[in-house]
C-alpha positions in Angstrom: 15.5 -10.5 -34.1 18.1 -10.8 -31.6 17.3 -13.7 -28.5 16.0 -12.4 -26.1 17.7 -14.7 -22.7 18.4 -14.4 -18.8 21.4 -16.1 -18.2 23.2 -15.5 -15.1 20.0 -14.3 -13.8 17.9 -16.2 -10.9 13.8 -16.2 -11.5 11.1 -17.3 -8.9 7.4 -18.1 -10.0 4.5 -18.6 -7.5 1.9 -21.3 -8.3 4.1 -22.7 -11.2 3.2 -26.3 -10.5 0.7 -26.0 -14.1 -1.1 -23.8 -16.2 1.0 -20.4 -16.5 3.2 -20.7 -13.5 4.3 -23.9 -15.2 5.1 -22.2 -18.7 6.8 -19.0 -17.6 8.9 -21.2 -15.5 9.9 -23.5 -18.1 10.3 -21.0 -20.6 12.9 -19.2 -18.5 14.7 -21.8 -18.0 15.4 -22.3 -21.4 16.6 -19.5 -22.0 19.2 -19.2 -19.4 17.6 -18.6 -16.3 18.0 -20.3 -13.0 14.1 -20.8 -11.7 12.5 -21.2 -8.3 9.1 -23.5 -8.6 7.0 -22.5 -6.0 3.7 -24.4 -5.9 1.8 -25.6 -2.4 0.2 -28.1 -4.5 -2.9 -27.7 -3.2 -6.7 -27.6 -5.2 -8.0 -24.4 -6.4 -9.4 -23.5 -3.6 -6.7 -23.6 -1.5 -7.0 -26.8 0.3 -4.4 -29.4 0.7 -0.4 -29.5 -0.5 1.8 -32.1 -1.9 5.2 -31.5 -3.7 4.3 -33.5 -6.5 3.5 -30.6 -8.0 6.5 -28.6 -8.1 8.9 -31.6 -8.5 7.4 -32.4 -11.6 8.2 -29.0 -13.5 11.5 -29.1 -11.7 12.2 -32.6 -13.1 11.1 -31.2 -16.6 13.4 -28.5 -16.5 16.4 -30.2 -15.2 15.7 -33.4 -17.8 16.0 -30.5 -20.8 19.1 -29.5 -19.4 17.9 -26.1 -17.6 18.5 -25.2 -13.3 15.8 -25.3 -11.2 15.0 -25.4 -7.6 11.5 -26.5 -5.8 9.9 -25.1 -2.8 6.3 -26.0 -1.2 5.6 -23.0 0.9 2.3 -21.1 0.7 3.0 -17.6 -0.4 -0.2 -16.3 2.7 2.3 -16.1 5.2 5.5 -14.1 5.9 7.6 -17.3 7.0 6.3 -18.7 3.3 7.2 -15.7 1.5 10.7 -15.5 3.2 11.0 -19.0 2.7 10.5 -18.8 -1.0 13.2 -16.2 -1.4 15.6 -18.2 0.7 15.4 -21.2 -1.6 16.4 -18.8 -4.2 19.2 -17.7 -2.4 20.5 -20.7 -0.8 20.2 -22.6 -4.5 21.4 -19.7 -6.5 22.6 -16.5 -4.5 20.4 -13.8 -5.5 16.6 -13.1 -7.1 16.5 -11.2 -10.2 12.9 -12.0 -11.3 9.6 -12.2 -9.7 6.2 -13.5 -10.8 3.5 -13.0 -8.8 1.4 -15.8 -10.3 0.0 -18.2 -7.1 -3.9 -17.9 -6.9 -7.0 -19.5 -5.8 -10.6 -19.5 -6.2 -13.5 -18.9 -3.5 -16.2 -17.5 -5.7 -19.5 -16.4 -4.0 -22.1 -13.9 -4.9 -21.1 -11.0 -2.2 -24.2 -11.5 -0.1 -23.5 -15.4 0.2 -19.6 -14.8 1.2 -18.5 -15.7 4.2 -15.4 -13.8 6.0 -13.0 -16.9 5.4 -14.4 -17.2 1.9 -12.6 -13.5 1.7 -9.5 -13.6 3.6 -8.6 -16.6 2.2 -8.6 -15.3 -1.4 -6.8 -11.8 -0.3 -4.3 -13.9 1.6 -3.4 -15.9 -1.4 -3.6 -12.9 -4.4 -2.7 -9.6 -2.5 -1.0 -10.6 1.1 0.8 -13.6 -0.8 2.1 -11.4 -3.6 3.2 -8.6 -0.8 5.2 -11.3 1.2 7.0 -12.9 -1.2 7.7 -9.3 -3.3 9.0 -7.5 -0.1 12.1 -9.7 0.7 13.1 -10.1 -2.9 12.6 -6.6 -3.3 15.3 -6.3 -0.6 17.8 -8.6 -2.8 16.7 -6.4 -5.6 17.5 -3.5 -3.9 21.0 -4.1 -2.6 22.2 -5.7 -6.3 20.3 -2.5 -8.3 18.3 -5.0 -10.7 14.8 -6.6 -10.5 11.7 -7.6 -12.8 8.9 -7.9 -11.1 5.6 -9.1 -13.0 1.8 -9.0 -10.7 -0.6 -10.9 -12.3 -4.5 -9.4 -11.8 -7.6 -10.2 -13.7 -10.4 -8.6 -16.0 -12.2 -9.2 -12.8 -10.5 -7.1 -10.9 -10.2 -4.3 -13.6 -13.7 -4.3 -14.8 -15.3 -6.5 -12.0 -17.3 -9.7 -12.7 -20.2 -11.9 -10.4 -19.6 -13.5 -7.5 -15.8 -12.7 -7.4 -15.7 -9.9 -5.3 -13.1 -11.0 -2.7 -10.9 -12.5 -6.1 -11.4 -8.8 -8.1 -10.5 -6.7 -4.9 -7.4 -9.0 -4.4 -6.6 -8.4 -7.9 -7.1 -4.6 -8.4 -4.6 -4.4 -4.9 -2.2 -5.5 -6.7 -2.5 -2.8 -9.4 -2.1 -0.2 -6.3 1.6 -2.3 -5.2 2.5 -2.3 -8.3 2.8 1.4 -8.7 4.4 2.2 -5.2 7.4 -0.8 -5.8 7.5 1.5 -9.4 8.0 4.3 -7.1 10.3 2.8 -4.2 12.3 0.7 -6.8 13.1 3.1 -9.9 16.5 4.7 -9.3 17.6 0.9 -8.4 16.7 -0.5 -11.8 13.3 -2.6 -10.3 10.4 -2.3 -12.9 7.0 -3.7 -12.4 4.0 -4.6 -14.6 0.8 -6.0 -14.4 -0.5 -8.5 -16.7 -4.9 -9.3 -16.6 -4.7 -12.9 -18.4 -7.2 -15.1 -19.9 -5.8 -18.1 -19.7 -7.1 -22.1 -19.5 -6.1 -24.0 -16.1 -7.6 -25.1 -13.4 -8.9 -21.9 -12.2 -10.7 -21.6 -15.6 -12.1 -24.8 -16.5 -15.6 -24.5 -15.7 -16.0 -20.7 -15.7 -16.0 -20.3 -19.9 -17.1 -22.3 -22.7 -15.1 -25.4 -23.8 -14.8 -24.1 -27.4 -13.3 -20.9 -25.7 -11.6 -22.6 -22.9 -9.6 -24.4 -26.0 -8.5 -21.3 -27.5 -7.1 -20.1 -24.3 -3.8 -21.6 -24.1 -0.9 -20.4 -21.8 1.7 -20.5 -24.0 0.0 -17.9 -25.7 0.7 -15.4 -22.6 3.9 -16.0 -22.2 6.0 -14.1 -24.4 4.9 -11.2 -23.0 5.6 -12.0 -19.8 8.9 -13.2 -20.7 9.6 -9.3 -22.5 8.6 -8.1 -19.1 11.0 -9.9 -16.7 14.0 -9.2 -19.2 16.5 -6.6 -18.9 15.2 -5.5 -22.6 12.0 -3.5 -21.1 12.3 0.3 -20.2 8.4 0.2 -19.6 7.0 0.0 -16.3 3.7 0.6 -14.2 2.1 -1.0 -17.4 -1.0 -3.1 -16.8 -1.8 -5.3 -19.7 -4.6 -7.7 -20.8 -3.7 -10.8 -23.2 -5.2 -13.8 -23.6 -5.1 -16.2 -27.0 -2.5 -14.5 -28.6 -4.2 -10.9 -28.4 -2.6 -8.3 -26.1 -3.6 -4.8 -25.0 -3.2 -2.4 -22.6 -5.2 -0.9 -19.7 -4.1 2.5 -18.1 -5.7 4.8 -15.3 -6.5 7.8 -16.7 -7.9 11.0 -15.0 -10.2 13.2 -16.7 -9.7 17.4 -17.1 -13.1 18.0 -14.9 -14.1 21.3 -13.9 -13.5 23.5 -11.4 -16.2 24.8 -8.8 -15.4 27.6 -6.3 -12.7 28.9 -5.4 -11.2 26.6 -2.8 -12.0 28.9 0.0 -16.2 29.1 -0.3 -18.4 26.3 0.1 -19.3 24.2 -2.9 -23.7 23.4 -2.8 -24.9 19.6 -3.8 -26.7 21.2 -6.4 -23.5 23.2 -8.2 -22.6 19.4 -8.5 -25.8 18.0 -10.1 -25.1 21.1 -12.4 -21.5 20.4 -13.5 -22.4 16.6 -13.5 -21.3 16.5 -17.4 -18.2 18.3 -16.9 -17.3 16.3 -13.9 -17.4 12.7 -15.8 -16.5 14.0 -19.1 -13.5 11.8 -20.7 -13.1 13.3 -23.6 -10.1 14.8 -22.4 -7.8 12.4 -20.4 -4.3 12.0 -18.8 -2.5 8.8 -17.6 -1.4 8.9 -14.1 1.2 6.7 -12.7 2.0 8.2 -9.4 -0.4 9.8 -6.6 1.4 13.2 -7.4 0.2 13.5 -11.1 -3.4 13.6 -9.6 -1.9 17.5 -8.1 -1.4 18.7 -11.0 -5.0 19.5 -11.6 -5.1 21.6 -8.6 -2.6 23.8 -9.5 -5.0 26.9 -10.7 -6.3 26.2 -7.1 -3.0 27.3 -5.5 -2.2 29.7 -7.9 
């Protein structure tokens, strides 16, 4: 198999002060790459910083002979976002690859939440992601090449307790991904999702310790590293992967039936009868862009 490498290109990750921020980081430097370790170096619930953090993958990567660069800044504001992509640029002149990895933790059952309890969590996950993507997007744009990688969860694909602020965070970022597949495609910019299962501090006490053991990060990375290299062709991809195993998750849209013609009105109880045909899935199509949902209509405007 031929290497697969990014030299000459310039990488940021978010939250890659340990667990998988730390391995994609390290990984891409050694294969070429010029990283950006962003980590606030706070707790897992987002309180607190310290550099200590970021330095110490930095220091890692530069003591194995690769380039790297630190920054500190939350990714929950615009100044941090910005700020992340002009350490990048100021270190290295240009951003090539993006991981959207930074998270925290504020789990509550949804009745028990507070309002801070969920802002802080979309701030972090889905604002974060969107402030930090947008101005590299920008640098993408103008040099007509960009990897972009979103990381979601299983919770936010198939929902789990007491995580409703962390799964709705999450599944946004299934939604960005497709429009910067949209906005981005004729300049080369590709982005996937990846819903990981990983050990790290996010993790520890939320799975059993013979599972959590299982659950390295290494054992995600190589697909993230296929994702961010010029290699892929694929995008708009969501994948799950965890312990070595990886899959993938797509939204599909069922055939469904039609009721009416479009003009008459359409009784609650024609819809109790066509219930079956309504949620059947036995017949599907993969949709990757708001306009492939039209296409079912057509025999409406025909």
């Amino acid at each position: 198999m031929s290497e697969i490498r990014y030299d000459g290109k310039v990488a940021i990750v978010t939250g890659a002060g340990a667990g998988l921020g730390k391995t994609y980081a390290v990984e891409l430097a050694k294969r070429g790459a010029k990283v950006v370790v962003n980590d606030l170096g706070g707790s897992r619930d987002g309180q607190g910083a310290s550099s200590k953090a970021a330095d110490l993958v930095v220091d890692e990567i530069k003591a194995a002979g690769g380039e790297a660069a630190a920054n500190y800044d939350s990714v929950a504001t615009r100044e941090g976002g910005e700020s992340i992509i002009k350490t990048a640029v100021d270190a290295f002149g240009k951003v090539d690859i993006l991981i959207n990895n930074a998270g925290i933790l504020r789990d509550k059952s949804i009745v028990k939440m507070s309002q801070e309890e969920w802002k802080l969590v979309l701030d972090v996950h889905l604002q974060g992601a969107f402030y930090v993507t947008q101005p590299a997007f920008a640098l993408m744009k103008e040099n007509a090449y960009g990897r972009i990688v979103n990381t979601a969860s299983g919770a936010g694909l198939y929902g789990n307790f007491g995580q409703i602020n962390y799964a709705s965070a999450k599944m946004g970022l299934v939604g960005m991904m497709h429009s910067v597949n949209t906005e981005g495609a004729k300049y080369n910019i590709k982005c996937n999702t990846i819903a990981p299962i990983a050990a790290s501090r996010l993790t520890e006490d939320v799975m059993p310790p013979e599972v959590f053991s299982k659950l390295d990060p290494r054992f995600v990375t190589p697909l993230v590293m296929y994702l961010v290299s010029e290699e892929v062709e694929d995008a708009n991809m969501i994948f799950n992967c965890a312990a070595g195993w990886f899959s993938r998750t797509a939204i599909v849209c069922g055939t469904g039936t039609f009721i009416g013609d479009g003009k008459r009105d359409i009784a609650v109880e024609e819809i109790k009868e066509a219930w079956g045909k309504i949620t059947g899935m036995e017949e599907t199509k993969e949709l990757n862009h708001v306009n492939d949902s039209f296409a079912y209509l057509s025999k409406v405007f025909q």
